[in-house]
C-alpha positions, 0 to 999 in steps of 0.5 A: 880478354878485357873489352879495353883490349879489343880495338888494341888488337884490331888497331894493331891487326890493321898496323901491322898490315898496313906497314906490311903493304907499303913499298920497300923503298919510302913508305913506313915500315916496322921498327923494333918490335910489334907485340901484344903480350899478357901477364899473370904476375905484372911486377909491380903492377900486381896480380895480371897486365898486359903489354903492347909495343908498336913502331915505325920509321918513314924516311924523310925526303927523298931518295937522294939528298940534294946536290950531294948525290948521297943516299937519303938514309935518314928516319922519323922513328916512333916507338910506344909501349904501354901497360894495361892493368887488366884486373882493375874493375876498369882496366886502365892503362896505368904507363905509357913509354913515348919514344919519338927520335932522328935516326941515319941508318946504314945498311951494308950489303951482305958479304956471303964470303965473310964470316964475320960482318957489320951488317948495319949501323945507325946514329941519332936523336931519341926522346923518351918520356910518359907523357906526364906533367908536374911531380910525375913528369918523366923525360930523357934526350939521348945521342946514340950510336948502334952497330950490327954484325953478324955471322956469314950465313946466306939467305935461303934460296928459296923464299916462298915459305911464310916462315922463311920471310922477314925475321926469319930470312937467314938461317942459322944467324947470329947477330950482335947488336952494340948500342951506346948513348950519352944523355943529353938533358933529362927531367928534374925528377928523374936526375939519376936515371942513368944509375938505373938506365946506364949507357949502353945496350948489348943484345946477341940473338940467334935466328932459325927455322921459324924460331928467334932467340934474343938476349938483351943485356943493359947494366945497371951502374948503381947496383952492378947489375944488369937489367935483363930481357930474354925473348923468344919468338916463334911461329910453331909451339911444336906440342901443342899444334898436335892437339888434334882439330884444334892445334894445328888451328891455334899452334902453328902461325906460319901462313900468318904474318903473326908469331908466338913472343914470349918475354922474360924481364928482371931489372929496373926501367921496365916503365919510365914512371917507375924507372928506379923499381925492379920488376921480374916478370913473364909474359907470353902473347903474339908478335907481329911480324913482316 
């Protein structure tokens, strides 16, 4: 691992852990996902990249909102990615995706009757942009709205094992996710961003014993495709933690608050900079989790 990467990881170790230690009520906590993953065909990057991803949401105000006698449910989100070219002599880090944003998020309490139910909806503000000025400026303001439903399953009843915690607290789940935007204002220099970005997400995921499948769908308008990420997370790379002394050591996270995350990308936007370049790419590195 490059030296570049070293105090990532240890800036992401302590984030994570952080996050991990606040109170559920107030407080920070994690939002989207957290992970560091490598390349060794970074797209259009060339030969290898790596790529790590953090957020979080903190409430704003209190617990109630003033003289309304209404739960608070509003949220300051941040969200980073950013792209490491790690066979460049130096190493740079070539984009970065900033992603700040308002958002009101509603949870609703789990019905074990139900079979089908909306566990979750948000709507809010987000600003995407790279950072940049000039010709290379990259930036969009988007309104969007966001539900969950999932299918009827119960948590566990017992949640003492690591594996059986956050992720992973239902078995057997599956979840659909809608989301849908309208932009608002974008750059001069990327007008057509929606032919590339389109105007609404879906994403279907399923959840087990230690192990997280998701499959995210956002079309492209302009070419009547999609641009297509399918992920996998798991604590357990079930063959390899029987190498003996060293696998079960390397192979198995479940006492850890860390999972195995492999990606599959292929579409356009993957960076903002470069949104109107398609890129198929793999990865595979370590998710953290709560």
């Amino acid at each position: 691992m490059r030296m570049t990467l070293v105090p990532v990881v240890a800036g992401m170790l302590m984030f994570t852990t952080t996050l991990a230690q606040q109170p559920p009520d107030g407080g920070f906590s994690m939002y989207k996902e957290n992970y560091l993953i490598f390349s060794s065909d970074g797209g259009s990057a060339g030969e290898c990249d790596a790529q790590f991803q953090f957020g979080f949401k903190h409430q704003l105000g209190g617990e109630e909102i003033p003289m309304m006698n209404v739960d608070n449910n509003l949220f300051f989100v941040y969200t980073q990615r950013s792209f490491n070219d790690l066979c460049e002599s130096s190493s740079p880090f070539r984009a970065t995706n900033y992603l700040p944003g308002l958002v009101w998020i509603e949870t609703i309490e789990r019905n074990e009757d139900a079979n089908v139910q909306l566990r979750e909806w948000s709507a809010g503000f987000e600003h995407e942009s790279n950072g940049l000025a000039g010709v290379q400026s990259r930036s969009w303001n988007r309104l969007f709205l966001e539900a969950i439903a999932t299918n009827g399953t119960k948590p566990r009843d017992s949640l003492l094992e690591p594996m059986d915690r956050g992720v992973f607290k239902h078995l057997d789940e599956i979840a659909l996710r809608f989301r849908i935007w309208d932009i608002i204002s974008k750059s001069g220099n990327n007008q057509d961003i929606r032919d590339f970005q389109g105007s609404f997400e879906t994403q279907l995921t399923y959840t087990t014993k230690g192990e997280q499948f998701a499959l995210k769908i956002r079309r492209a308008p302009k070419f009547n495709s999609a641009n297509t990420t399918f992920e996998i997370t798991t604590r357990v790379i079930p063959l390899l933690r029987h190498i003996p002394a060293l696998g079960p050591a390397l192979f198995d996270l479940t006492d850890t608050k860390l999972a195995f995350f492999f990606q599959y990308f292929n579409g356009y936007g993957e960076e903002l900079t470069e949104y109107s370049v398609k890129e198929e790419v793999f990865r595979f590195g370590i998710r953290f989790v709560e």
